[in-house]
C-alpha positions in Angstrom: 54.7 57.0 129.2 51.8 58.8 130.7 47.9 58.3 128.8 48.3 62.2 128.3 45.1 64.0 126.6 45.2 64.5 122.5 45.6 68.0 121.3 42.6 67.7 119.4 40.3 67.2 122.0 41.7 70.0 124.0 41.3 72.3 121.3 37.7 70.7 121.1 37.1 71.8 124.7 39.0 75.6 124.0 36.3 75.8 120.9 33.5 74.9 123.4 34.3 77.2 126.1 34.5 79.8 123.1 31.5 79.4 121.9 29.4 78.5 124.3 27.4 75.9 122.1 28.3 72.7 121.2 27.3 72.7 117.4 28.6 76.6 116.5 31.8 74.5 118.4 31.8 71.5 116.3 31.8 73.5 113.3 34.8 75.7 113.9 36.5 72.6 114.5 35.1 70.9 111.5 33.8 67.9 113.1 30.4 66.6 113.6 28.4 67.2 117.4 28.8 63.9 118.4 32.3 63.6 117.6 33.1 66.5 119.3 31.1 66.0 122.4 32.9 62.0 122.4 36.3 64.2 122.6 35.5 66.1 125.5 34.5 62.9 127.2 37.1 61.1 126.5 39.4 64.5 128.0 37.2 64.1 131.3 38.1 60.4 130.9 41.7 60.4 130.5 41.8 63.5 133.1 39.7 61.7 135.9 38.0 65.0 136.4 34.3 66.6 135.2 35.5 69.6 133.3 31.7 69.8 131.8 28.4 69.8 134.1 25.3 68.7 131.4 21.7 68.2 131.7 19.5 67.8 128.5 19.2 71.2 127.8 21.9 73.3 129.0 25.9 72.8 130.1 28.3 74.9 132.2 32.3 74.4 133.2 33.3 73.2 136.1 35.9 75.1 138.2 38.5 72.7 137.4 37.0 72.9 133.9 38.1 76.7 133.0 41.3 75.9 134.2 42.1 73.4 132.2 40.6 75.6 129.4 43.0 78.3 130.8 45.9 76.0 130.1 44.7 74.5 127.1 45.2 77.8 125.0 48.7 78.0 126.5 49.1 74.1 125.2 48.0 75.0 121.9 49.5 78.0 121.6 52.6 76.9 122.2 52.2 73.7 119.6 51.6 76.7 117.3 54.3 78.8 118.1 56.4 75.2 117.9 55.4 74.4 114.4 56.1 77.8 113.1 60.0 77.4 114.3 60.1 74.8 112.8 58.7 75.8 108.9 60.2 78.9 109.3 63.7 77.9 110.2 66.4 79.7 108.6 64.0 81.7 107.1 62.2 84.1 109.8 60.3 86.4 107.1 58.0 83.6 105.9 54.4 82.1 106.7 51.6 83.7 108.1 51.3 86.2 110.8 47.8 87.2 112.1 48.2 90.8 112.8 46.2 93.1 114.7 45.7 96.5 115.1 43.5 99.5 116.8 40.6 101.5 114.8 42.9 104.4 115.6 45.9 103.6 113.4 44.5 100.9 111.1 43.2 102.9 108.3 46.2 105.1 108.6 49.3 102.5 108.7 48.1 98.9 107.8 48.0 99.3 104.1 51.4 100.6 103.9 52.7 97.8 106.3 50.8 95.5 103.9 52.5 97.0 100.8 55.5 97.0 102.5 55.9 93.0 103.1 54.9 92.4 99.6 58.0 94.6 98.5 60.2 93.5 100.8 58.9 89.9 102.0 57.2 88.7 99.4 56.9 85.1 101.3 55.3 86.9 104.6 51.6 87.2 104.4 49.6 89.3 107.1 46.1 88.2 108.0 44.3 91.3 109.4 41.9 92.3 112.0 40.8 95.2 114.0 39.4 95.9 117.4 40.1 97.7 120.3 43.3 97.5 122.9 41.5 95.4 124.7 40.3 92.8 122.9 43.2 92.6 120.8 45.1 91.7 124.0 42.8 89.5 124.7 43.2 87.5 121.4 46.5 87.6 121.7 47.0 85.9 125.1 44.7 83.2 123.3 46.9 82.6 121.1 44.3 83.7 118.3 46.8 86.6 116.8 50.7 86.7 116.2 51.2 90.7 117.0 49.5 93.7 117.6 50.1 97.3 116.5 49.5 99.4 119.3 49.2 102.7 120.7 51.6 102.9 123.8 51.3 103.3 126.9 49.2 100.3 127.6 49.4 97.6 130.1 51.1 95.0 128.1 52.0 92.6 131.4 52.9 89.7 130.1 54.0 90.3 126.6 57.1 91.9 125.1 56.9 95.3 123.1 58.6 97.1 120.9 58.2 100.8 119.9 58.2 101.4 116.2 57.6 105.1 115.9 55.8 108.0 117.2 52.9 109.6 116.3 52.4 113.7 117.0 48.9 115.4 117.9 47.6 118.3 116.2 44.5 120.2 117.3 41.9 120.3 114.8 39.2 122.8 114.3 37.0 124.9 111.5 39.2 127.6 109.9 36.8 130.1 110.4 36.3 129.3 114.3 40.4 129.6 114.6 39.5 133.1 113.8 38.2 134.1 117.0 41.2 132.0 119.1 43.3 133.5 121.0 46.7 133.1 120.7 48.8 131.1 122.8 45.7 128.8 123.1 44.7 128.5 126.7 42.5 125.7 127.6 41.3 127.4 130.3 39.7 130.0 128.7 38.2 127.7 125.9 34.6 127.2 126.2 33.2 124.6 127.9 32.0 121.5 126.2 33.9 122.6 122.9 36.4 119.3 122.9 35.5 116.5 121.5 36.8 113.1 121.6 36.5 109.6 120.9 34.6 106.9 123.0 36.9 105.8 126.1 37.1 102.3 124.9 39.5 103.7 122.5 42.8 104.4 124.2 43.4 107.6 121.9 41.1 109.2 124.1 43.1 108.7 126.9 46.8 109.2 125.7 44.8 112.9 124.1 43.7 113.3 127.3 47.2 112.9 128.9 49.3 114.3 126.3 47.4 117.4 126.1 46.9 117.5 129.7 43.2 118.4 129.7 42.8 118.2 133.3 39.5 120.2 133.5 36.7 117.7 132.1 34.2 120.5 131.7 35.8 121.3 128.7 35.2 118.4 127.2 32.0 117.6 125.3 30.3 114.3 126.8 29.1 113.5 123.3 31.7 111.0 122.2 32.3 109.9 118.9 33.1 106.1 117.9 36.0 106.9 114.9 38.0 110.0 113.8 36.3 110.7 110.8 32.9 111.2 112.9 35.2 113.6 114.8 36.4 115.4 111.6 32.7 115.2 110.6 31.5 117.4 114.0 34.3 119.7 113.8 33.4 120.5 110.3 29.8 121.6 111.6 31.9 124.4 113.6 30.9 122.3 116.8 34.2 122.7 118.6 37.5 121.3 118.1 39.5 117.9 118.9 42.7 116.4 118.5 43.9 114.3 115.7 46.9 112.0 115.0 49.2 113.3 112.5 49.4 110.0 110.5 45.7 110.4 109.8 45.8 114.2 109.1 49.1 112.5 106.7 46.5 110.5 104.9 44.1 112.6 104.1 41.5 112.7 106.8 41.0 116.5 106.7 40.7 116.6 102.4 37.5 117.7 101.2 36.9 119.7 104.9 37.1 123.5 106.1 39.8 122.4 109.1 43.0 123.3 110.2 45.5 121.9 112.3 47.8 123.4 114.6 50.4 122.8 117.1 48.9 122.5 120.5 49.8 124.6 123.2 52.6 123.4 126.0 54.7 120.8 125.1 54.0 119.2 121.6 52.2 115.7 122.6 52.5 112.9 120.7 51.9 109.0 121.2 54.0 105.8 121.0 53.5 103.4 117.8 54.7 99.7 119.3 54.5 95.9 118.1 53.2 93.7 120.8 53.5 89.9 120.9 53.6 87.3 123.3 56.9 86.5 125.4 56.6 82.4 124.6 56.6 83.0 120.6 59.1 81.7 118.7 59.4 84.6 116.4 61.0 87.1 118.2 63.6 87.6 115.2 60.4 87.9 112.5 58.8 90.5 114.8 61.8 92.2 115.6 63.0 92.9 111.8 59.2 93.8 110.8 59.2 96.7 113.5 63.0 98.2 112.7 61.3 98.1 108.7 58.4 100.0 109.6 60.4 102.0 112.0 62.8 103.0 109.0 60.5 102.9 106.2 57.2 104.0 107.5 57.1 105.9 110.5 61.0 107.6 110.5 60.2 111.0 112.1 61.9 112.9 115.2 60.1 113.9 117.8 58.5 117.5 117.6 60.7 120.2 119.4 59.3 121.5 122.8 57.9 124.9 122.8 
């Protein structure tokens, strides 16, 4: 049989190339400098290849370096994936999943998912985090979380999804400013600069901007907030208007405020609630029967009729 490279020192190298620093590395891998710095070497060794180039102050990776990084994840990801068939077989709702979500719809949904598995699988544990689209992909291709809850459409090349649910828009402004609106709303005839929306990083800005077809930019503010409740906070000052997602207005993001929402004009928009999760997993049928519960349980609703 081949000399092939330990898993441990290609998650050494994967921690390296992560952080950039070959003690902040060590530590996440809860080893000591040296003996990290000895696996890597030993990798280069057994490889016949300089993944690392060093001087006494500084490193960088090689070329063939970041692709071996590249394929490193993939390795370990895999082992991963491998040793979770196997604990969990014959029993798919069980173990750990790192889940993780968008600012969006985590304050809104998360808890209730989280209430939901300790009802209904008591043996499943959900390890949170939140970020953006983006970087949530991005974690997820690493291998560093299980499944995603999304807002869909998004470019999801390279992973399987499943749509959950969907999620209507309502348009949100001060009841006292709906007053002077004339009905149907035309968004042509709205002021300019009286919409306001959330930074573009997060992709409700985008499926708003889509759904709700505001093809004339002019009427929307370039102030942009960075969560709902700063929008719900700006609205309140009788600043304009935006959109919201119904499962926040559900929750009570409008209590304590002078808003109102309505039914926007045209036909009534709305967004796509998915799970995402990578095509190589081995937990297809855990994923799979934690979407059709929170499609059942949590986010059951038909689509709002077309005007």
């Amino acid at each position: 049989m081949k000399n092939l490279p330990s898993l441990k020192n290609l998650y050494y190298l994967v921690h390296l190339h992560q952080e950039q620093n070959f003690n902040r590395a060590a530590k996440m891998c809860f080893v000591s400098q040296s003996t990290l710095s000895s696996g890597i070497q030993n990798l280069e060794e057994q490889l016949g290849y300089q993944l690392i180039e060093r001087d006494h102050k500084s490193f960088m990776f090689t070329a063939i370096g970041e692709e071996v990084v590249e394929r490193a994840r993939n390795i370990l990801t895999n082992v991963d994936d491998l040793v979770e068939l196997v604990k969990n077989q014959g029993e798919p709702m069980t173990g750990e999943i790192r889940l993780g979500c968008i600012p969006t719809i985590a304050p809104f949904l998360l808890s209730r998912v989280v209430k939901l598995c300790q009802q209904d699988y008591p043996k499943l544990s959900l390890l949170l985090k939140e970020d953006t689209t983006e970087r949530l992909l991005d974690a997820l291709a690493k291998g560093e979380l299980d499944l995603l809850i999304l807002a869909l459409p998004v470019d999801t090349n390279g992973f399987h999804s499943m749509k959950v649910g969907i999620d209507p828009f309502k348009m949100v402004m001060h009841k006292e400013l709906s007053q002077d609106v004339i009905q149907p709303i035309d968004y042509q005839k709205m002021p300019d600069e009286s919409i306001f929306l959330l930074q573009a990083e997060h992709c409700i800005t985008g499926h708003a901007i889509t759904a709700c077809q505001l093809g004339d930019s002019s009427k929307v503010n370039p102030f942009a907030a960075t969560s709902l409740h700063t929008l719900v906070q700006m609205v309140n000052s009788k600043l304009g208007t935006t959109f919201l997602p119904q499962m926040a207005i559900d929750t009570g993001i409008l209590h304590d405020t002078d808003l109102i929402a309505i039914d926007p004009p045209g036909e009534a928009p709305y967004r796509d609630i998915g799970l995402v999760w990578r095509q190589t997993t081995s937990r297809i049928s855990t994923f799979r029967t934690l979407g059709l519960a929170i499609q059942k349980k949590l986010l059951a609703q038909e689509l709002p009729s077309k005007k």
